[in-house]
C-alpha positions in Angstrom: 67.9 113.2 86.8 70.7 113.5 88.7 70.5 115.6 92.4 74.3 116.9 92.3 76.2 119.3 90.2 79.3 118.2 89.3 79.6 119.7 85.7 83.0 121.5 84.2 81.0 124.9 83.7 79.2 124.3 87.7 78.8 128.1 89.4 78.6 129.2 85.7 75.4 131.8 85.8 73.9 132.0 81.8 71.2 134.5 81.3 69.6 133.5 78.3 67.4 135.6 76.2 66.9 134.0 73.2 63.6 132.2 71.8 63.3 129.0 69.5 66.2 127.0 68.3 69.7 128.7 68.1 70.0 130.4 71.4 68.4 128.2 73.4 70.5 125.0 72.0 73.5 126.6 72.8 72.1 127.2 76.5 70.9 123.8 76.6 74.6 123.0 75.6 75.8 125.0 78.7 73.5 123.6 80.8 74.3 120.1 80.5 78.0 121.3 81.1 77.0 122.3 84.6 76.0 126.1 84.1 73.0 127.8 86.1 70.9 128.9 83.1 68.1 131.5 83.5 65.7 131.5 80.8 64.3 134.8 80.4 60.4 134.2 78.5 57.9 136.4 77.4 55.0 136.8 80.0 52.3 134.6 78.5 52.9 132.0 76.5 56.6 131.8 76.8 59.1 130.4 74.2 57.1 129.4 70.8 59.7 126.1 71.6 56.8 124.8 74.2 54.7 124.2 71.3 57.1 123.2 68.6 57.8 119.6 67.7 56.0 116.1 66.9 52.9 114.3 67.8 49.8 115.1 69.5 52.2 115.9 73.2 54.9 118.8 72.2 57.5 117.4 74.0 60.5 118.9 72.2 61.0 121.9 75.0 61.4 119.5 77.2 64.9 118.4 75.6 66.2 122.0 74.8 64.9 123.7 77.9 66.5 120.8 80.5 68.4 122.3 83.3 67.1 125.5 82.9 65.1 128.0 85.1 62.4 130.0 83.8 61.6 133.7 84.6 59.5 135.5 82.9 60.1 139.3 81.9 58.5 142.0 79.2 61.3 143.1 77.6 59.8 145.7 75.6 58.6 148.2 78.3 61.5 149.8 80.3 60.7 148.2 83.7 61.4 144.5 82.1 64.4 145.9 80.4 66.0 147.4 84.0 65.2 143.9 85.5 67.5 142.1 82.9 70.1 144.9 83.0 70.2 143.8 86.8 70.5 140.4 86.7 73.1 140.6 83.8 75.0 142.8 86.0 76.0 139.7 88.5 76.0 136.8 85.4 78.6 135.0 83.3 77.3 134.9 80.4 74.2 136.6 78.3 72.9 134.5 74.8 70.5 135.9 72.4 69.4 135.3 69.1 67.6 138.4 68.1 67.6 140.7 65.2 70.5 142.5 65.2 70.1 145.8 67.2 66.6 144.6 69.4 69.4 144.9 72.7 70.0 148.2 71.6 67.0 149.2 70.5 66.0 147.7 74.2 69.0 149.7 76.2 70.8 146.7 76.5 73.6 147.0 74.7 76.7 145.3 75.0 78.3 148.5 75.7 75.8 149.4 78.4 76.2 145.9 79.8 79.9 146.6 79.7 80.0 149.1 81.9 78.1 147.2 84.5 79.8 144.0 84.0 83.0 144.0 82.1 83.3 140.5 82.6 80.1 139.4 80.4 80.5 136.8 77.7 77.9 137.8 74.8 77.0 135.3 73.1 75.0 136.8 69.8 73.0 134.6 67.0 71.8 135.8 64.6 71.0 135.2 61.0 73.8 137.1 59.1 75.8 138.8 62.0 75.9 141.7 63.8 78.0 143.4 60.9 77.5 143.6 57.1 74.9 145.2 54.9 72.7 141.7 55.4 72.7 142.1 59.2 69.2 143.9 59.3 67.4 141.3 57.4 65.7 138.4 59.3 67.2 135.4 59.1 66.1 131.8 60.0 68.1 128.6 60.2 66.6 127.1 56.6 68.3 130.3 55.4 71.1 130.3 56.3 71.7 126.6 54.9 70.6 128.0 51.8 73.4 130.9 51.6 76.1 128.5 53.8 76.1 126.5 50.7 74.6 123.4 52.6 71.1 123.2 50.7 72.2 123.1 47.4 74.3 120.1 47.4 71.9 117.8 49.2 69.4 116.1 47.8 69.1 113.6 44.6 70.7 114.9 41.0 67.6 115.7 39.4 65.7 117.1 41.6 65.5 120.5 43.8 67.3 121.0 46.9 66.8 119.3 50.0 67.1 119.8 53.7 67.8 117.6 56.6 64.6 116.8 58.9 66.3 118.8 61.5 67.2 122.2 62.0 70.9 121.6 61.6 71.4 125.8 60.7 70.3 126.5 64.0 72.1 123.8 66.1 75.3 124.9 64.1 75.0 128.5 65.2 74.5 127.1 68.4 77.1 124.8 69.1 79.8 127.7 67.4 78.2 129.8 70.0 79.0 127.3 72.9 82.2 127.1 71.7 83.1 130.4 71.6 81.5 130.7 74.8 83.6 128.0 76.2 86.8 130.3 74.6 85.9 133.7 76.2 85.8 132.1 79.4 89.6 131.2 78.8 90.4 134.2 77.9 88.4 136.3 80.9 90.2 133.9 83.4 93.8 135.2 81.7 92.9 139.0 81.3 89.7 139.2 83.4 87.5 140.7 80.6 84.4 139.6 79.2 84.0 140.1 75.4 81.0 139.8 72.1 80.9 136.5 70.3 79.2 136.8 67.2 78.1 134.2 65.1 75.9 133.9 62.5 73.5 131.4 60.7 75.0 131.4 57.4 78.9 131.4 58.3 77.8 128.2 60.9 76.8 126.3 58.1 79.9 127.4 55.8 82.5 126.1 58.4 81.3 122.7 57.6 81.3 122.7 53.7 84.7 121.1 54.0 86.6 122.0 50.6 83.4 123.7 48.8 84.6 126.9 48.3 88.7 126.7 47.6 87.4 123.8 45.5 85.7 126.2 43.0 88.8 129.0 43.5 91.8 126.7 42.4 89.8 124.1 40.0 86.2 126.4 39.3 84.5 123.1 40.4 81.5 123.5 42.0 79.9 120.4 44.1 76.4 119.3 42.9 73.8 117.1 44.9 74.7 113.4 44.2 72.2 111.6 46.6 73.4 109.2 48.8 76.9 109.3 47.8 79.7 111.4 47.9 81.2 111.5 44.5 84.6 109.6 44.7 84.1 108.4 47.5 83.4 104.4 47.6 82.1 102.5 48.9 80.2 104.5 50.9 76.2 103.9 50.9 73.5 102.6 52.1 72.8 99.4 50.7 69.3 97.3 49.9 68.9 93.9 52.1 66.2 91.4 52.0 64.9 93.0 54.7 65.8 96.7 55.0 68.8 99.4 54.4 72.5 98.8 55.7 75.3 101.7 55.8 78.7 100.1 54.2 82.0 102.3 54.4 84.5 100.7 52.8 86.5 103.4 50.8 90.2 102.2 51.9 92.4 100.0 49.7 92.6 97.7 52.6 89.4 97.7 54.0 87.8 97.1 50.6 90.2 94.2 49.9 87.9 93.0 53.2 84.5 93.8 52.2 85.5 91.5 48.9 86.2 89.2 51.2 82.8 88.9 52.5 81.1 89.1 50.0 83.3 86.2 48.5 84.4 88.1 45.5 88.1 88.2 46.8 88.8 89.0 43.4 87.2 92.3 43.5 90.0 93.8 45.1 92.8 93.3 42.3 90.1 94.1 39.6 91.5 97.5 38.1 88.0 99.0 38.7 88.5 99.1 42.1 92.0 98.1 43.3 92.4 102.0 43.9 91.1 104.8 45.7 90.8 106.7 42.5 89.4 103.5 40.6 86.8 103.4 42.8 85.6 106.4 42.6 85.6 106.3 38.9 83.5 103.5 38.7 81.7 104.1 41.9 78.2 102.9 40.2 78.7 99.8 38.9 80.7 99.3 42.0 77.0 100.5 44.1 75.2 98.2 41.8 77.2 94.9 42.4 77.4 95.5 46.2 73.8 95.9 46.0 73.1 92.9 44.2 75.0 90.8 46.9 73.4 92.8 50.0 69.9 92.3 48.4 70.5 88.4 49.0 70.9 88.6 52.2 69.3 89.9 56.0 70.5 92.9 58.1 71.4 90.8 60.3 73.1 88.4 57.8 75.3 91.3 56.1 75.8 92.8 60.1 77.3 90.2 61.0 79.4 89.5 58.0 80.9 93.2 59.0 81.7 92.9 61.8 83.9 89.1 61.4 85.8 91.2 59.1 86.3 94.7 60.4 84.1 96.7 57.9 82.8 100.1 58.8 79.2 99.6 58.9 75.6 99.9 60.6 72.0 99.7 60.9 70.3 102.6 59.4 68.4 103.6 62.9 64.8 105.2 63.9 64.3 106.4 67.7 62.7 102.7 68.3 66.0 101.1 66.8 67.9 103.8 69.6 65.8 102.5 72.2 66.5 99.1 72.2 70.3 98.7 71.1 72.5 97.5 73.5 75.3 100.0 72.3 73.2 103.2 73.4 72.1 101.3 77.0 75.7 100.4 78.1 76.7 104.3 77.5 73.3 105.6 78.5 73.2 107.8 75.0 69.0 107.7 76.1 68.2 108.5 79.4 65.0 108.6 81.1 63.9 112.1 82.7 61.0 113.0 84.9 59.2 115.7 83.4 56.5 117.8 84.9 54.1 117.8 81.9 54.5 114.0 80.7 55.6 112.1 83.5 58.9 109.9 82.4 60.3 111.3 79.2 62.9 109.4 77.3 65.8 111.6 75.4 69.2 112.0 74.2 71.8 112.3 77.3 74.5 114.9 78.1 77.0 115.1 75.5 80.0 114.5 74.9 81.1 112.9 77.9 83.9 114.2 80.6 86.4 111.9 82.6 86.5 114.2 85.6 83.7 116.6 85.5 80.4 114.8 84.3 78.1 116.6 82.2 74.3 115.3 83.7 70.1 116.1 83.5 69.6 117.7 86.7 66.6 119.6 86.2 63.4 118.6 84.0 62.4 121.7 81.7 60.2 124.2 83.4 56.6 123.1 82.8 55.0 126.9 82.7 56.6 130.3 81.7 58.2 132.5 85.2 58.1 129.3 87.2 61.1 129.8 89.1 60.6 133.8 89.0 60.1 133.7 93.0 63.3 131.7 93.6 65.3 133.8 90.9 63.7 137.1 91.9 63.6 136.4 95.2 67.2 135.4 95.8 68.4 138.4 93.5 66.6 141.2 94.4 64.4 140.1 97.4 61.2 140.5 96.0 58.5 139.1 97.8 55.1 137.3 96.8 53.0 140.7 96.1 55.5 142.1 94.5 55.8 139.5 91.7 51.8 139.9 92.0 52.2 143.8 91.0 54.4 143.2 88.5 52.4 140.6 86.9 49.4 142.8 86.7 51.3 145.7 85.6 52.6 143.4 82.4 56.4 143.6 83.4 57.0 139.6 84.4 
């Protein structure tokens, strides 16, 4: 962890209300990026995140809740709810990823907020947005993958869809979020006013389907699951070595007249089958099959370095203990070591992307228990003292 703040968004105060994945990535974004973020937590047991993840230690909060603050605050009874209205009133920017109309139903509207803070970025998530006659219905990230279109087409031919082992629906949302975030705050330094992003699960997912939809308008295609591949594109897979799978991408004329090359078929490349983009593609599974015939006599290593002499998009297909020890992700520090409260040093993924003049960096190790900074937060904004958090606490409001 890093002791200074040097961060583009530094001064940047983020209140963030939201619980598992999509609002707190995107606050975990802002963080990184320098921002003061207050997590807001149920009294109790805090964000469900703290318990979420892998293995016997839970350790995935302590990634997503990095440089971040935890207060705690019962937002369901009126006294929680005129704490948050306060602290939004002097913030930046509020996230949440409720149902739609819980900050109504809570008196904190963005309308109410408004009026107390017209220069507030809201940054909503939600499952179908805060408009439409889906935006009642609950919606999780899975879902909206499924409706974005982004289930359905991955996965092998013959079998049902498939999902990623991440939640890539919510980290969408979320990153669209930051973005838009990161918009609003050029347009409130030109005009001075805050305004309501609103994204949703499902339209996250669809901004990434590339030509899915105009695909099926103009030729009524519509894209199946085809495995590994994408169809028409090739090469582009991962291959069988002696030893374990390799990543090729070698679906330009001239860069497959290379791969040929290396694999000492020179010929290959004024073969009809596959002097041509379109060729290729055509027969892209004999073309697979031969390149897996050749990779299969060889080592990782072997094929790696055969790449690399001649300039063919490729790589190792990686697991975290791969990340750990590859010289690429130490000389850009894409791992960093963090001291954590709960599990002494921690090793994770590093702020991203990375800034020339302004740094994004791990200053803060997530907060171990939920409210733990409510006596520096409380304090500073509203001078309470030790017995009052004490009376709160025992009244059920923080």
């Amino acid at each position: 962890m890093t002791s200074g703040n040097s961060g583009a968004l530094s001064g940047l105060k983020v209140i963030e209300l939201g619980q598992l994945l999509a609002g707190p990535f995107c606050g975990q974004l802002l963080g990184d990026m320098g921002a003061d973020v207050i997590k807001v937590e149920p009294p109790g047991t805090g964000d469900p995140m703290r318990i979420w993840g892998q293995g016997a230690d839970k350790v995935q909060w302590e990634v997503i809740a990095r440089n971040k603050r935890s207060v705690t605050c019962n937002l369901r009874v009126p006294e929680g709810q005129a704490i948050v209205r306060n602290l939004v009133a002097n913030a930046d920017v509020l996230i949440e990823n409720f149902k739609p109309g819980t900050l109504e139903k809570w008196g904190l509207s963005p309308e109410a907020l408004h009026q107390a803070n017209p220069r507030l970025i809201i940054a909503r998530m939600s499952g179908y947005g805060q408009t439409g006659p889906y935006s009642n219905r609950a919606g999780f990230g899975g879902i909206g993958e499924a409706m974005g279109g982004w289930r359905y087409v991955v996965g092998e031919p013959d079998r049902p869809p498939a999902r990623m082992g991440i939640s890539i629906g919510d980290t969408l949302c979320a990153t669209y979020g930051c973005m838009g975030v990161l918009a609003a705050l050029q347009h409130r330094h030109r005009t001075g006013e805050g305004q309501i992003i609103d994204t949703a699960l499902y339209e996250a997912v669809l901004q990434v389907m590339e030509g899915l939809v105009p695909e099926y308008d103009r030729n009524d295609f519509i894209r199946e699951r085809s495995g590994s591949i994408l169809p028409g594109i090739a090469p582009s897979n991962v291959y069988s070595c002696s030893d374990g799978p390799f990543m090729i991408g070698a679906n330009n004329d001239a860069i497959f007249a290379r791969l040929a090359l290396a694999m000492g078929q020179p010929e290959l490349a004024q073969d009809a089958r596959y002097m041509t983009h379109l060729a290729r593609g055509e027969n892209q599974t004999e073309l697979d099959e031969r390149i897996n015939r050749w990779t299969a006599t060889l080592t990782v290593d072997e094929v790696d370095e055969l790449m690399i002499e001649h300039s063919i998009p490729a790589g190792r297909v990686y697991r975290a203990p791969d990340m750990l020890e590859d010289p690429h992700f130490k000389a850009r520090n894409a791992i960093v070591e963090v001291e954590t409260t709960r599990f002494g040093k921690l090793k994770m993924q590093n702020a991203f992307p990375k800034f020339s003049k302004s740094p994004s960096t791990i200053r803060r190790s997530a907060p171990a228990t939920p409210g733990q900074n409510n006596a520096e937060v409380y304090g500073a904004a509203f001078g309470w003292t030790d017995s009052d958090l004490v009376r709160l606490a025992e009244q059920g409001v923080i």
